[in-house]
Every structure is written in C-alpha cells, then in structure tokens.
C-alpha positions, -999 to 999 in steps of 0.1 A, spaced: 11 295 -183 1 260 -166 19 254 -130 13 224 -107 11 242 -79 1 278 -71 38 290 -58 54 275 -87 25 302 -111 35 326 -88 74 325 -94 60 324 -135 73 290 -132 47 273 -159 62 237 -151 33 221 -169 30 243 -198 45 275 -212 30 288 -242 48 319 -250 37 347 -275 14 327 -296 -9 341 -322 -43 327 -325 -49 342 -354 -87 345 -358 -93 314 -336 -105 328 -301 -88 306 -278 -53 287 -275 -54 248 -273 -36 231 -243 -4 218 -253 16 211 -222 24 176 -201 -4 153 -194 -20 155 -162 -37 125 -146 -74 133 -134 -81 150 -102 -45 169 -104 -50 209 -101 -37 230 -128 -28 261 -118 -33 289 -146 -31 325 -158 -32 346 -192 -20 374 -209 -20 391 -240 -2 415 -266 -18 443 -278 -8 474 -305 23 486 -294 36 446 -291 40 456 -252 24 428 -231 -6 432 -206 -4 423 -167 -8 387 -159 -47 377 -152 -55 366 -118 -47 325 -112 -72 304 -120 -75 262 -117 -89 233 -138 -84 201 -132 -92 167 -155 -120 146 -149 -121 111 -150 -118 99 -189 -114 65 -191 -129 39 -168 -100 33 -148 -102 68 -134 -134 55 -115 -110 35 -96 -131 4 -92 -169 18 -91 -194 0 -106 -229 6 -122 -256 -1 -93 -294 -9 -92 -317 -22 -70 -317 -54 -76 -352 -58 -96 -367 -62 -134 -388 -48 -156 -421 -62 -163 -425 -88 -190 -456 -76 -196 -464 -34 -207 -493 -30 -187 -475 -41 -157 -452 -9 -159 -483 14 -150 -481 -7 -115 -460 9 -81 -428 8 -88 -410 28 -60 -379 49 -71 -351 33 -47 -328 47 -24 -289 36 -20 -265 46 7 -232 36 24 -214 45 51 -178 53 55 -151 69 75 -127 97 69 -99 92 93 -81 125 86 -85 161 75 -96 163 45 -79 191 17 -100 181 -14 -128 157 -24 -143 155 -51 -176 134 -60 -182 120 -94 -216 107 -100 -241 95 -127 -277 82 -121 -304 69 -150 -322 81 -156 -323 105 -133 -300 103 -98 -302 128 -64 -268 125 -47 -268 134 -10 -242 135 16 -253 128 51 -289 139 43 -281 169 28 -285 166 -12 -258 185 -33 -258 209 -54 -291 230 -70 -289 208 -100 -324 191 -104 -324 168 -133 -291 154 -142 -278 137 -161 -293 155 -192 -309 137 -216 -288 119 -244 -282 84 -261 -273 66 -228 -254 36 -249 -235 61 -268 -233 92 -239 -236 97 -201 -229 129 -184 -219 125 -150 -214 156 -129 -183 164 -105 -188 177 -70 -164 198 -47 -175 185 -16 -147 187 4 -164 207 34 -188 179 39 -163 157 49 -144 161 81 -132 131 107 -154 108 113 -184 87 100 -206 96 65 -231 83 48 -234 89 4 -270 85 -9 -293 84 -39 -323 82 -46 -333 73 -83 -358 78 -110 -369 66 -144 -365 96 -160 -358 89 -202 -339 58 -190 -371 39 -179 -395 53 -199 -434 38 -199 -440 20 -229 -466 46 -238 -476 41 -276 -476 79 -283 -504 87 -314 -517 50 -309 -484 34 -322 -450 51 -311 -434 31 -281 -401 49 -268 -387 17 -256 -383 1 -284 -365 31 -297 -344 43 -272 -317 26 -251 -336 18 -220 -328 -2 -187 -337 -5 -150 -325 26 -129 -285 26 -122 -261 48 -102 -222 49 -99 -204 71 -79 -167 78 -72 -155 98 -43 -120 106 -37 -110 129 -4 -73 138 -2 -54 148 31 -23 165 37 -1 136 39 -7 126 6 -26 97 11 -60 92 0 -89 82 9 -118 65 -20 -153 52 -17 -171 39 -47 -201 21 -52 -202 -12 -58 -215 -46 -35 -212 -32 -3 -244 -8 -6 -276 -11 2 -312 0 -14 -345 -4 -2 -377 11 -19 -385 51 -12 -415 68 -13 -421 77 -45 -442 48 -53 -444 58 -92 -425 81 -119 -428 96 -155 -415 119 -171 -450 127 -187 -473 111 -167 -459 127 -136 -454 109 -98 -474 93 -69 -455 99 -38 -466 87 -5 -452 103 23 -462 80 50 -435 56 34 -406 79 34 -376 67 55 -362 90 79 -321 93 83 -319 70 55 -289 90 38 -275 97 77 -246 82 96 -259 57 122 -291 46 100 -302 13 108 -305 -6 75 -305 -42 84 -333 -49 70 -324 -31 35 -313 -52 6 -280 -57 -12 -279 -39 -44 -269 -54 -74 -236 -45 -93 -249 -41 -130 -230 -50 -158 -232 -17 -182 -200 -7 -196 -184 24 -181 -170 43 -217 -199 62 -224 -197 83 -193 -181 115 -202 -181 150 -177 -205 176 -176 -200 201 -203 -228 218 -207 -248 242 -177 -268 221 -158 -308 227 -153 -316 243 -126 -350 257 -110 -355 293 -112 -370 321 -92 -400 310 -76 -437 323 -92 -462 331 -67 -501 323 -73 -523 349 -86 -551 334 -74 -570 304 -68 -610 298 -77 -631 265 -70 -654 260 -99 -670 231 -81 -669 215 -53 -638 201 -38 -619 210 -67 -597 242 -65 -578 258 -93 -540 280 -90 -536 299 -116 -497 312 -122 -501 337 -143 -480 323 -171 -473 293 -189 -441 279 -180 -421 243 -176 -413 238 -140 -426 216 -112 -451 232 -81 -448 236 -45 -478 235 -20 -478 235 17 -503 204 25 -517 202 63 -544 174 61 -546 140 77 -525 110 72 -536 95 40 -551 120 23 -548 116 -13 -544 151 -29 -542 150 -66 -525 177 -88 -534 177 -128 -522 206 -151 -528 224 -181 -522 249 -206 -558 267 -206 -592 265 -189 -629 257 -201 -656 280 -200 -669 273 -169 -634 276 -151 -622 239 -147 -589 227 -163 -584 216 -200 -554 199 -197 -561 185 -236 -536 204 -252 -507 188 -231 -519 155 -233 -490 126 -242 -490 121 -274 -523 125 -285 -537 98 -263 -571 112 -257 -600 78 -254 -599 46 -260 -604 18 -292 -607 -19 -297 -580 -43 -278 -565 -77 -291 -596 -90 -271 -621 -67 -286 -630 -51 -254 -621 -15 -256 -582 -3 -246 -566 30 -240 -551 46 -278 -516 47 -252 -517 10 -251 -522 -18 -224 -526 -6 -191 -518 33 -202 -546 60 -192 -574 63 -210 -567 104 -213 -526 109 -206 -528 143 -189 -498 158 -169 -511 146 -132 -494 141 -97 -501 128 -68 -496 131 -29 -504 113 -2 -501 132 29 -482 119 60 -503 142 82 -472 164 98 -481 199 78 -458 192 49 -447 207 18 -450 187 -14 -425 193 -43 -420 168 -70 -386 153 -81 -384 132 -109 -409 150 -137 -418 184 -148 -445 201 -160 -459 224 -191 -483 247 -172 -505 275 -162 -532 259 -141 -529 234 -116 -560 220 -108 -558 207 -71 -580 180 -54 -583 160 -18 -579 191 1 -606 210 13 -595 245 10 -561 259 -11 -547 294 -5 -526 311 -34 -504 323 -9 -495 279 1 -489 277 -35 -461 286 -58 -437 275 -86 -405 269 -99 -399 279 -135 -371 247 -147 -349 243 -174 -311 244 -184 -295 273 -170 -282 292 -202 -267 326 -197 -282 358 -207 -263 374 -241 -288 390 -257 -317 422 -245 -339 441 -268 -364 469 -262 -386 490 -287 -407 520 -282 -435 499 -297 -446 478 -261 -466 456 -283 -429 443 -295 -412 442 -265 -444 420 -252 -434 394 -283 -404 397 -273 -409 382 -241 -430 360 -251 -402 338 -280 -381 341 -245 -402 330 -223 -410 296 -245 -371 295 -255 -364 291 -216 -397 267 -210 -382 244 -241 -343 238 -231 -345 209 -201 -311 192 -215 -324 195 -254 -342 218 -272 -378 204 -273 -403 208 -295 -430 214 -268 -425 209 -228 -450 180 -225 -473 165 -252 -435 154 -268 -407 167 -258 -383 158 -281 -352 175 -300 -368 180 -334 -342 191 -361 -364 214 -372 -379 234 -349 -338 240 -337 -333 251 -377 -364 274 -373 -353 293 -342 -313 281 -334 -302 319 -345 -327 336 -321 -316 308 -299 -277 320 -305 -285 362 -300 -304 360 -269 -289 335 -250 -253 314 -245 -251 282 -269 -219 276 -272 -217 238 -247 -259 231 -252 -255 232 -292 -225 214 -292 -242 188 -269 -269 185 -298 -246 180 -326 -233 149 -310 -271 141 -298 -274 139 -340 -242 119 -345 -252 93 -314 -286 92 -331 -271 84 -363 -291 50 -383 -268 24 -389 -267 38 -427 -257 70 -416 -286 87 -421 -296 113 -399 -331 117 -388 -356 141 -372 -355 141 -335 -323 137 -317 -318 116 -294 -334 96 -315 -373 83 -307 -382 64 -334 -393 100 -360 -380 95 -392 -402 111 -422 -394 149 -421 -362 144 -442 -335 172 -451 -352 197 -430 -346 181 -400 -313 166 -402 -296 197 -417 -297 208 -380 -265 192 -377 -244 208 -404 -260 239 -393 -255 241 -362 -215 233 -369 -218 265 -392 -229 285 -364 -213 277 -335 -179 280 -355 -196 319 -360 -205 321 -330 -176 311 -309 -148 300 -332 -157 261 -328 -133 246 -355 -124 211 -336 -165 201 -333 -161 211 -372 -131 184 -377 -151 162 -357 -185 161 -369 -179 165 -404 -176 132 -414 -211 122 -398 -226 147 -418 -205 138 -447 -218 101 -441 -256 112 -438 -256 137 -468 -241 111 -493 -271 89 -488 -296 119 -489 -280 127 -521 -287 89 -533 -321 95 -527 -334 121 -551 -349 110 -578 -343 132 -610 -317 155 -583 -351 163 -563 -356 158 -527 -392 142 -530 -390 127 -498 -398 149 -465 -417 175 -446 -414 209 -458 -428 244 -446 -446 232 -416 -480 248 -399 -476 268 -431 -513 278 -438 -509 275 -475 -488 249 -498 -460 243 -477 -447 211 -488 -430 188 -517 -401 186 -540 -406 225 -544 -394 233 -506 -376 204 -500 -353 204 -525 -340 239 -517 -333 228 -480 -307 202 -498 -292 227 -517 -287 248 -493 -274 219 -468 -248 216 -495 -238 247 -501 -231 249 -459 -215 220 -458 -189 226 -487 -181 260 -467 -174 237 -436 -153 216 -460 -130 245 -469 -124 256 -432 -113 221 -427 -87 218 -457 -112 193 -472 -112 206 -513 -124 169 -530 -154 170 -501 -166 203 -513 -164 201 -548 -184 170 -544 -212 190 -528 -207 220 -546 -217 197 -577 -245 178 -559 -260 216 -548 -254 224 -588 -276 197 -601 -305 200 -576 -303 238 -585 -306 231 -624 -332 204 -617 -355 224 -596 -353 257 -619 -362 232 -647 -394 218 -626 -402 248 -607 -389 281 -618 -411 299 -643 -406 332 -664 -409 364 -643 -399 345 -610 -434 322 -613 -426 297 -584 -446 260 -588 -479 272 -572 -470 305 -558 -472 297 -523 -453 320 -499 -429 293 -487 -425 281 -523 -414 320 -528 -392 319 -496 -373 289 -502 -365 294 -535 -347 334 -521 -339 315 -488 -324 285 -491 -305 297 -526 -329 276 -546 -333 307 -574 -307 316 -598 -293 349 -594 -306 362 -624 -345 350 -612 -338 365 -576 -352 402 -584 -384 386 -600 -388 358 -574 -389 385 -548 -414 409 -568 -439 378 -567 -432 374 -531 -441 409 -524 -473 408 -548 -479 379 -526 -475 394 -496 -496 424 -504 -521 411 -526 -552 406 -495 -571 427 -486 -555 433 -449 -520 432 -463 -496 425 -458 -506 387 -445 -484 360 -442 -493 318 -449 -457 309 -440 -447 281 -418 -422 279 -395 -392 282 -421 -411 300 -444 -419 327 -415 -382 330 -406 -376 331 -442 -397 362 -452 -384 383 -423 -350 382 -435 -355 384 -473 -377 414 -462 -354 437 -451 -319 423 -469 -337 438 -496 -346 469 -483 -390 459 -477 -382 465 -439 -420 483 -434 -435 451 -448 -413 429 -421 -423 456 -392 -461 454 -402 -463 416 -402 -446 421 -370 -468 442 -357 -504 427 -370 -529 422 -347 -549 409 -366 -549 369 -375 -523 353 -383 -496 376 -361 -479 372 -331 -498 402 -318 -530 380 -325 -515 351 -303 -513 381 -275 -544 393 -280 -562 360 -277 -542 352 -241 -513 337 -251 -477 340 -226 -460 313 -246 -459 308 -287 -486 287 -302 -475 257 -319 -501 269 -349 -510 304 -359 -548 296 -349 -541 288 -316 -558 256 -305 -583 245 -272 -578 207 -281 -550 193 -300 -519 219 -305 -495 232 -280 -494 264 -267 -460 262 -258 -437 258 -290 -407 277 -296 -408 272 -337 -424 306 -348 -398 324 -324 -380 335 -351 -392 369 -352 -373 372 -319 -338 367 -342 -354 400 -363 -354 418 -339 -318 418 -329 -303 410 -368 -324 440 -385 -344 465 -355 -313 466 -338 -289 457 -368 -269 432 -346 -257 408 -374 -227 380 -366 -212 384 -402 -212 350 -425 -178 348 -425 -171 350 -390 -149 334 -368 -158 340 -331 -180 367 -345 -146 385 -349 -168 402 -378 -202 419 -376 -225 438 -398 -248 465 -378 -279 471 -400 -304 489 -377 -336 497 -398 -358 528 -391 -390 517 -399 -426 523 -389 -438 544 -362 -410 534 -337 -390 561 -321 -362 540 -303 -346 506 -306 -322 494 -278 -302 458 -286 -271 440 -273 -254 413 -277 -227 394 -257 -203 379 -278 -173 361 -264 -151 389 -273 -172 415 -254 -205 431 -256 -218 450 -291 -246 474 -288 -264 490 -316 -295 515 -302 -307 540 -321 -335 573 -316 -357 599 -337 -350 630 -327 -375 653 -347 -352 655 -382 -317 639 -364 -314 595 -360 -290 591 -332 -270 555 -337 -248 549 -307 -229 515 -313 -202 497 -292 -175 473 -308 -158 450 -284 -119 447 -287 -107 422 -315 -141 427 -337 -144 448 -369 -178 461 -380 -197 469 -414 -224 496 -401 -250 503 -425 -270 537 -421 -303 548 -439 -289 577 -453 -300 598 -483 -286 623 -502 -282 654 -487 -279 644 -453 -256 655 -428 -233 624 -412 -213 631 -378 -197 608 -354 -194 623 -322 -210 653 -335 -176 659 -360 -186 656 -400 -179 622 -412 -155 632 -438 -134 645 -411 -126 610 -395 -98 599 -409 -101 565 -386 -133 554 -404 -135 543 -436 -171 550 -458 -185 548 -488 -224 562 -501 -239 529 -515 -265 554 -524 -292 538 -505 -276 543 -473 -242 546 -463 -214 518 -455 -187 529 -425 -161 504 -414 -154 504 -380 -131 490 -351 -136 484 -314 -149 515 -294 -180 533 -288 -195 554 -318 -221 582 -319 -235 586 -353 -262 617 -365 -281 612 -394 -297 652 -398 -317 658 -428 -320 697 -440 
C-alpha cells in the first residue's frame, strides 16, 4: 500500500496505490503499479503478507521512497559546468600542473526549510560540500561507467544543513576516468582514444522545500565561480601532487571573497545519460595502523601495513613550508629492504625506447614517466598537517616515504577503499590453513570492486569479462551483488561495438582479442542474478544485446569452431585454441536459450539450441577421441570439455577418468596446470562426481602450484600467476578466487539450485572429506539466511541446516548402508514431514523452511 502522505498510510488509505492480495508466484518482489509520482514527491509505504492458513500478517512498519530526477527537465534548469579551460593539443603537455578546480555559489534560504535534497554529478570525479563541510562518506563517485552512454549522480538529504540565511555549495573536481592521461599502456594502448573523455564537469540541483509550499532551487549554471585548488596534478594511476601552500581557505564558506575567481563555463554535454545511484557507493573502510616503519637508507623511510590492500594513506606531516614529501607504493620489497613497486607499474611501462626523433622516449609515450609507479606527492604548508589524498587510490603494502626526516608508524595509517558491498556469505573450517585462503580470495575480492570489478587494483584496472566469469559465483556467495552486477551488465551493453559485438573489458578500453570468454560475462551474469535475486526485467532487457553480440560470434566460426580467442588463461599447460574456446560458445548458448525460455522467446532459443548443437558435433569430431582422449590432454582441454558441456554424455564418464589420470599421474599428486577457468572448473567436476578428496587435497597443497603455496611464500592477496612474480605480475588479482565459491557450494554444501528463482530452490551438499572435523557456512539470501555446518563426532556427523521461509531444499548426506539417520535425534523414517530416498551413495531428503539436526551414526 503506497499513500501520499503518512496519515493517509496510517488510515490504510493507499491513495497512490493499493495492491491487494497478489501472488508473486516465484518472483520475489511485486512491481509498482500505482499513479505516477513526479520526482522529489514522498511515497509513503508499508507491506504485508499471506501465509498457510490464508490469514494475513500485521502491517510492516512505514517506509518512504521517493523518484529521482529522470529526465532532464527534473534538473530544473542546471547545466553541465567546467572551469573554463582545454586540454592540451599536445600529450606530453597533459603530464604538466593542471590544478583540479574548485566551484562554489552562494545563496539564501529565506525560510525554514522541511526537505532538501541535493542532486549532483562530477567527472570524473566530484567532492560536493555545503558550507565547508563535504557530504556524505562517499569518496569516489560517480562510479566508473561509459560517461556518453551512463552517469550516476548521487542524491543527498541535506535538509539540516540548510536553515535561514546565507550558504555556500562547492566542488572540487578531479580527472578521475573522465580525464584520463594519454598513457600508452604496453607501449601502444592510449585510453583516450578509447573511452569517452572530456575536461572535468559538475551539475548540481538543489531543491529545499518549506512549509508553505513554496520552494526554494539553486542549480548550477553561469552564475558560479571556479578558480584553481591545490591539487596541482591528478591520476588515477599515476597518483597526485598537492600543494598545500596553495589551498584556499573558506573557499566553500558563506562570505568568501571570490572577486578575483573566474566565471565558469556552462558546457554543452547532454543531460540524458545521467541516471540515479543504484548501486552502494565506495566508501573507505576501517582504518589500518602501521606495523612498522624501517629506513633502509638514508632519508628514505619505509611503512609497512601489514597487508596488501586498495585504499589511499594518511600521515601526519609537521615540516616546513615547502617541503616536498614524496610517497611511492608497492606490492613487495627488494632484498635489501627498499620498495619494488615493479609489480604495480601502469601498464608495463618500465624504461624507455627510440622517439619519432630518435632520441630515446618513455615506453608510456611523450612526456609519460620513464618507470609509471603508483607515487604521490605533498608539499607541506608548514602548519603540522595531515595529508590524505582525494582523487586516486592505491594497490599497496609498502609506502615508501621521502622529504621528511624521521616517520613514526604510529603518524601513519590507512584506509582500506572500495565499493561498499554487504556481507552474505562466512565460512570457517577446522583446517586454519583454509580459513587463511579464505581470507585471502576476500581480502582481494574487496581490494578489486572500486565501481567495477577489476582485474587488478593498479597496473590495469579494468572490468575484464573474464576474470568476473572466473570468480562472479564466489563473488555472489560471500558478498551482495545484486545492484554492482546489474551495473556491469549494462557496463557490457554501453560498451557494445557498433556491430554488436561484445568485447573483453567493460567499460570498454580499447581490449578486444579474448573472444567468447570474455563477453559471455554478460549472458552469465543475467543467468545468475535472475538465481540469485529473481532479476527477470534486466533479463527482458539485456537479452537482445546479447542476442545482437552472439549472432555475430556465431558468424565467426569457421567449420562451427570458435578459433578466435583466449582460452584457459595463466594455465601452466595447453590452455588455449579451438579446443577451449569452442566449449565456452557452447556453453554461452546453451545459457542463453535457458534465458530465452524465461522470457517467452521459443524461435530465439531453438536458434541457439541448434548453434550449441553444431559446435558440439564439430568439436567431438576435431577433438573428442575414443576413451574420452581430449586434443592434447591438457587439464583445461579435460575441464572444458566436462565444464562447459563440450562432451557428449555418453563420453562424460571417460572424459572424467582421463581427467583424474591426469590429475594423479605426478609424482606429488594430485597437481593441477589449470588456469583460471580451468581451476574453477576442476573443483566443481571434482566433487559433483563424488572425487571430493582430490578437490580437498589440491586445496590444501602446499606445495607449488596451490594457494597454500602463495601463503607460504608471503602472499595476503591472490597472485595473478601461480608462480608468483617480483617483476611483471600482480599480486593482487581476484581470478583464481574461485576456490573461495568451493568452499561454500561443496565444504559447506550451500548450492543456489540451477533452476532457481530468488534462490527459492537450494541444494545442500556438504562433503566430509579429509582430515577436517567441522565446517561452518552461511549464506544470506534475500529470502533469509541458510546455514549448512556440520561435525565429527567419533562415529556420529552432526549436519545442522537452516532453511529460510519461502525456500525448498535438496540436502544430500554421505550416508552408507547401515547407517543410522535421525533428525532431531528421532529415526528418519519416522518424519513423516520429510521426504527421502537412498540414492545408494548417500541419501536425498527434501526439506522446507526450519532448522534441521541430522545424525549420520555408523554401527
């Protein structure tokens, strides 16, 4: 029930909407269907439900939403802003000061204010403040997307900043992805002439209401004024040069005296791309102390944190005016204690080679650092002064510190930064070295989400398709998805080549040789967000995009084989060609005839039905041997053809079998050569068919390659490789997190069923395997919380598991004959609630919502 106005809700008076009894069906929400509302109007709202016994529940306390603006007449006049100057003709001129400007206006409010609200966007990256006082905790909006296409702007409440009498809005601006350098990345990738790109811009719409109705609206436009801050330079991966002697006291204050500052200039951008804030917003974290600091040499001092992390530093400065303090950071350190920042250099640009002139030129192009590290710098004002920065971030561990003469870990600490996604997922083990992996895939999860999910925190950055494929279903189980994931489906669609054709990075930078792999992010992520949380209208959405792009990937095989793209990659053993990429197409089409069919669209998924046929036949007929003899026999040749449905059903059985003698065949078997599909891959067809002690030993090697080897050897985040590197590979790379998703879907059995809607179904599958003793997992679904732990109790295996209201369950127990079943210490047989059957390796229960205690006793 929808009410304009709180006493109208409270009389069950919904004058805006009235639902009634409605099923949903398996859908887990209800789509508004009252009156339209115009933006900034408060809706008034409240819920409630029928259960068994078709008696409804109490009301839900009143809530409110209200419309944001949605069409460029809701910005009632404001205009796109900059500061008046251009962009260098000339690229070597960008590396030149540039200061990040400020903007303000005054303005009055001449009565009591009872709402305002602040709608703002800045690019590419904008710090809103109202008299001197910035707003809000978020730290780097708007999120990164295709600015020509997309542009999130963020609503503020501020209406207890505003009382009678004089105010001043600011905003202070940065380059952010918006005004990138023109870097060229490997020697030859420029992101400018890639992405859309522009001088910095701002527009802001604020609208305070008072109790007579009346109004009172300030937007941005010719009247403000900008004038050059003290941040005299800014990159996203280059980092920032702030002087503080230059920064302008009171400039965002009431009663600043800005004669002197300059007109800004009203841009000319369109205003349709800007759309509201709809996914969480990134945000710094709890602060990390120093552990210590050493001073390998003189002058130069260097904080170690502990941990490698994305996030930006804080240091308490007290030297004199003009000091110039310089910050560089990196990943690991040398022998002899100083910094290697080499492994989080920018794009590889490490020396220099020969220039249109012959004289010898940076690899990042005219006027670009010979060595692109991460680096900062501060110039101090000479006051005792803290030093934070604000338009970058950082991929660190140590920061190596210069220009002061002494640094104390506790004037030092650290802000851990990315997109604030919500805990839904924990997992524990009685085996520590587990629980230490886990933390580790979570740890580089968190360090790898600032607006997209990024391959690495600094050498790149970007939204690779397939490092999201590798890892979006640990992604899903240990953390909230639902508004990020949807933000990257569209990040694919904006991205989209003029063909149609989806590529491999999102918002697109220019990346476009990885093929299938990559793109099939898109149709996957549809497939599991609908899973997930019941997403049907991104499904109606999106699916023609995909549609669009998947037509012309399936003009491109030749003989119906993918030949084009990268396949298994960092796999240490024959991880590419027609005999992994073809499977990924396959597999693409078999998803995305299952999204056809939840949309009503029969013609569109016969079609890929057929093209997922063909490419099957063809690739038995090039690949598939007698006795389940895959091309070469690599591991990820094995995996695809099981993984990615590649293998005829009647080859499955012997495909696996060579996978196993694979597997086991070295010396210290079981050893793995997969990449980072291949890895994910092998877990899963592992223990679905019932080899869960080979999954649990590969998971719990410590010998090279492993994740307990990447532990052993110092690592806190996942290595881009499984060798680790001093030099050229990141140490922070989310792509071999996968075992983090094993965990939850087979140690804890936590499994969102295939054909779930909301995960409305779920399968619990918890395996006893090795020498553990006790599993604890959760996950928070939108329907409520399931939890699957289970112990060793001498000869009994407790299994206590909680189904949340409106889920059913498939629970799966290792269970042999002869042994004794309760639930809540009553013989199974007994419970006439719970439906079983003895599959004969294990046994099957079907279950509702509730809290279960199963025994497993063997005689």
């Amino acid at each position: 029930m929808v009410a304009s106005s709180e006493e109208l809700l409270s009389k069950d008076e919904g004058d805006l909407w009235d639902s009634g009894k409605t099923g949903t069906e398996r859908l887990p929400g209800t789509k508004y269907e009252g009156k339209a509302v115009e933006t900034g109007t408060v809706c008034h709202w409240k819920v409630r439900w029928w259960g068994s016994g078709d008696q409804p529940s109490p009301w839900s306390e009143p809530a409110t939403w209200e419309p944001a603006p949605g069409k460029p007449a809701d910005w009632k006049g404001a205009r796109w802003i900059n500061d008046g100057g251009t962009n260098p003709d000339n690229d070597a001129d960008f590396y030149k000061p540039d200061p990040a400007p400020l903007m303000r206006k005054e303005f009055k409010i001449g009565k009591p204010v009872t709402r305002a609200r602040l709608h703002v966007a800045g690019l590419g990256l904008g710090h809103p403040s109202i008299d001197g006082e910035r707003l809000d905790d978020h730290v780097f909006d708007p999120p990164w997307t295709r600015f020509d296409k997309r542009i999130f702007f963020r609503t503020h409440d501020v209406t207890s900043q505003l009382n009678e009498g004089t105010h001043c809005l600011g905003i202070e601006l940065g380059n952010g992805w918006y005004n990138p350098l023109p870097l060229r990345m490997w020697g030859r990738r420029n992101l400018r002439e890639a992405l859309p790109v522009g001088r910095p811009r701002a527009i802001l719409c604020l609208v305070a209401e008072h109790s007579d109705g009346t109004t009172t609206v300030v937007t941005s436009g010719e009247e403000w004024k900008t004038a050059p801050g003290p941040t005299l330079r800014n990159s996203i991966y280059l980092g920032e040069e702030r002087d503080a002697r230059l920064a302008v006291d009171g400039w965002s204050k009431p009663g600043f005296d800005d004669a002197k500052w300059q007109p800004v200039k009203v841009a000319g951008e369109p205003l349709e791309p800007l759309q509201p804030l709809l996914m969480p917003p990134v945000r710094l974290a709890e602060a990390l102390p120093a552990k210590a600091v050493t001073s390998p040499s003189e002058g130069v001092h260097i904080v170690d944190f502990g941990t490698i992390f994305t996030g930006i530093p804080e240091i308490a400065i007290n030297a004199p005016a003009g000091t110039r303090i310089g910050f560089r950071f990196g990943e690991l350190l040398h022998e002899d204690g100083t910094l290697n920042p080499m492994t989080s250099v920018c794009g590889q640009i490490k020396g220099t080679r020969k220039g249109p002139d012959g004289k010898p030129m940076s690899v990042g192009g005219p006027g670009a650092p010979e060595i692109a590290w991460q680096q900062d710098v501060y110039i101090a004002r000479g006051e005792g002064e803290r030093y934070r920065p604000d338009f970058t971030f950082h991929s660190f561990r140590y920061m190596e510190v210069t220009g002061l003469s002494e640094v104390l870990a506790d004037t030092c600490q650290a802000f851990p930064m990315r997109t604030d996604l919500a805990d839904t997922g924990s997992f524990s083990c009685s085996n520590e070295s587990l629980n230490r992996i886990q933390e580790m895939c979570r740890r580089t999860f968190l360090a790898n989400v600032v607006t997209v999910q990024s391959d690495c925190p600094h050498r790149e950055r970007f939204g690779y398709g397939g490092d999201i494929v590798a890892t979006s279903e640990a992604y899903l189980m240990n953390f909230d998805m639902a508004s990020f994931y949807a933000k990257t489906v569209r990040d694919w669609a904006d991205s989209a080549l003029p063909d149609g054709r989806l590529t491999d990075t999102a918002p697109f930078v220019g990346v476009d040789y990885c093929g299938v792999g990559w793109a099939m992010v898109h149709p996957l992520l549809l497939e599991q967000l609908y899973q997930h949380y019941g997403d049907r209208s991104l499904i109606e959405e999106q699916f023609p995009v995909a549609m669009k792009w998947f037509e012309v990937e399936a003009g491109r095989r030749k003989d119906n084989l993918v030949t084009i793209g990268l396949g298994d990659h960092e796999a240490l053993d024959k991880g590419r060609g027609p005999a992994v990429s073809t499977p990924m197409f396959i597999d693409t089409a078999l998803r995305m005839a299952r999204l056809a069919k939840i949309i009503e669209r029969g013609n569109d998924a016969k079609q890929l039905e057929a093209w997922a046929e063909e490419s099957r036949k063809a690739w038995a007929e090039a690949f598939l041997s007698e006795k389940g003899v895959v091309a070469d026999g690599s591991q990820s040749q094995l995996c695809f053809a099981l993984g990615f449905h590649a293998a005829p059903e009647g080859a499955r059985k012997d495909v696996f079998a060579r996978l196993i003698d694979n597997l086991t065949a070295p010396e210290d078997s079981p050893r793995l050569s997969t990449g980072i599909y291949g890895t994910r891959i092998l877990l899963e067809q592992l223990s679905a068919n019932a080899r869960s002690d080979l999954a649990y030993s590969l998971a719990d090697r410590d010998t090279f390659p492993s994740w307990k080897w990447m532990l052993e050897n110092g690592a806190t985040t996942l290595w881009e490789h499984w060798a680790g590197s001093d030099g050229t590979y990141s140490n922070n790379h989310p792509m071999f997190g996968s075992v983090s998703e094993w965990f939850f879907r087979w140690l804890g059995g936590i499994q969102c069923a295939p054909d779930a809607v909301g995960f409305d179904r779920a399968v619990i599958r918890p395996q006893v395997v090795g020498d553990l003793t006790w599993v604890k997992s959760s996950h928070e679904t939108i329907r409520g919380t399931i939890t699957s732990d289970w112990s060793i109790d001498g000869k009994v295996r407790q299994f206590d598991i909680t189904i949340p209201v409106g889920v059913t369950a498939k629970v799966e127990l290792p269970a042999k004959a002869g042994d004794i079943i309760t639930e809540s210490d009553k013989p199974l047989q007994d419970r006439s609630d719970i439906g079983f059957t003895d599959r004969g390796d294990g046994l099957g229960i079907e279950i509702g919502s509730g809290s279960y205690s199963f025994k497993v006793t063997t005689p």
